[in-house]
Residue, then its C-alpha position, 0 to 999 in steps of 0.5 A: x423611253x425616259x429622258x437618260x435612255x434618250x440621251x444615252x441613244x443619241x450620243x451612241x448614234x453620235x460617236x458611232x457617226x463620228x468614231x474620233x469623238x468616241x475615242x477622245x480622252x481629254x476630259x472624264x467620259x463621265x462629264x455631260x455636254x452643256x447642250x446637244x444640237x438637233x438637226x430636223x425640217x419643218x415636215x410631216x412628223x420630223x416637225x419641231x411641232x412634233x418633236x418637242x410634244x415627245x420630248x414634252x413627255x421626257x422632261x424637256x420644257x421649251x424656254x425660247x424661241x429663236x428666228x434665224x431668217x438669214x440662215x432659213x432657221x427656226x430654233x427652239x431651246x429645251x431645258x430638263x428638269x434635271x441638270x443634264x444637258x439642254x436640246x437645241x432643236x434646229x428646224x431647217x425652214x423649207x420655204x426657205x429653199x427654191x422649187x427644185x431643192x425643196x421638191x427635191x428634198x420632199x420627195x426623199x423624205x416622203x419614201x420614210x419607211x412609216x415605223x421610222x416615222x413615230x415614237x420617242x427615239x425618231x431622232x436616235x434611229x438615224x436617216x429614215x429615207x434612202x440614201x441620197x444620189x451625189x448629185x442630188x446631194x451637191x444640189x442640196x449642197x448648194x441650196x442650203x449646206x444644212x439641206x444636204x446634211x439632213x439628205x444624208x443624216x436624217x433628223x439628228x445630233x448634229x454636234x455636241x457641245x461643252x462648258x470648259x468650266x464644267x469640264x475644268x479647263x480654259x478654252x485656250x488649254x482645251x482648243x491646244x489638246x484638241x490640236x494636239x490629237x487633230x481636231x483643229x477648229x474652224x474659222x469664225x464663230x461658226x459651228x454649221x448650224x446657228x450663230x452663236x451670242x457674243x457673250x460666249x467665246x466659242x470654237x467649233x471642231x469638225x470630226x474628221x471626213x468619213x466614207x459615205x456611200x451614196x444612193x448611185x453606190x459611188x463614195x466620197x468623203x465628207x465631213x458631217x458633224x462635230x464638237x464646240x467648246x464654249x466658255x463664258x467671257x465674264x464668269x457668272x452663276x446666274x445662268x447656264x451657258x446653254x440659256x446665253x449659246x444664242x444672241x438675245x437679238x434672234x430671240x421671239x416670242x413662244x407661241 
């Protein structure tokens, strides 16, 4: 698979998760995202060991590494070799989790059917596990909000997110349209996965709730994703957003 096939997958699988992002016409749908934020856990072959050997062979060069202990988070930043948008690989770390979640977690991960278990489009394919049960997933929930995203995700795009000076506008315009069509942002700096540096102004917005149907065949509403907006607090050429999204302090050595 090359690097635009790659892409082109994951952000099919992104609005078709999410059909309110599809179907926004704030900006040209020609205009790449700054980055795009992966989700996965350090197990078997959804490890960010694993992943980023396949994303090695479509161009991705790993350019640091981010430790994010109060978050149970490993963070590796992949830049092209083109000028399309950076990876954010996200590695949920399972140590983190107590016995029960973690055993929990593990076993629905091991009932991964083998074929969705290999090649360059395991991020694109979406949860290779059974659905799990609600009350499984409100146990996840409580250990570790991004524990249960992976239950009902799988290894995935979690949020997309955009330059407003690559998209022409300042963050102050961009967060009224997205009012405007009912996407208003979170609270805080947060985006559901990592904290993001103080050299960026950033605003998260949750898509709206979908239908999910768990394991036990009963449904609830629950949002799963999202989009950010960032634009740099002082303007300069030197470096892309995507190289100053996480704080400098979080940053360790590569192996």
């Amino acid at each position: 698979m090359q690097r635009q096939e790659f892409v082109q997958q994951l952000w099919l699988d992104y609005i078709h998760t999410h059909p309110d992002i599809g179907a926004l016409r704030l900006w040209p749908l020609a205009t790449a995202a700054e980055y795009l934020t992966l989700v996965t856990l350090n197990y078997g072959p959804f490890a960010a060991t694993a992943l980023t050997g396949n994303l090695a062979h479509m161009g991705y060069r790993p350019v640091g590494q981010y430790a994010m202990a109060e978050k149970g988070l490993l963070v590796k930043l992949l830049a092209p070799s083109d000028g399309s948008s950076w990876l954010v690989l996200a590695e949920l770390q399972m140590g983190t989790l107590s016995k029960a979640p973690r055993e929990a977690i593990e076993s629905l991960v091991q009932q991964s059917h083998p074929q969705d278990c290999k090649g360059h489009n395991l991020l694109c394919r979406g949860r290779p596990w059974p659905m799990p049960s609600w009350a499984l997933y409100q146990q996840l929930q409580q250990a570790h909000p991004l524990a249960a995203w992976l239950a009902v995700m799988g290894p995935r795009l979690h949020h997309a997110g955009f330059d407003c000076a690559g998209l022409g506008e300042p963050l102050e315009v961009l967060d009224k349209k997205l009012n405007g069509v009912g996407m208003p942002s979170i609270n805080g700096e947060q985006n559901g996965v990592f904290t993001v540096s103080s050299l960026l102004n950033h605003r998260f917005y949750p898509t709206t709730p979908q239908r999910i149907v768990f394991g036990d065949g009963d449904e609830h509403r629950l949002c799963l994703g999202g989009l950010a907006l960032v634009q740099k607090r002082v303007e300069d050429d030197h470096e892309r957003v995507a190289e100053v999204l996480l704080p400098h302090h979080t940053r360790c050595e590569m192996a």
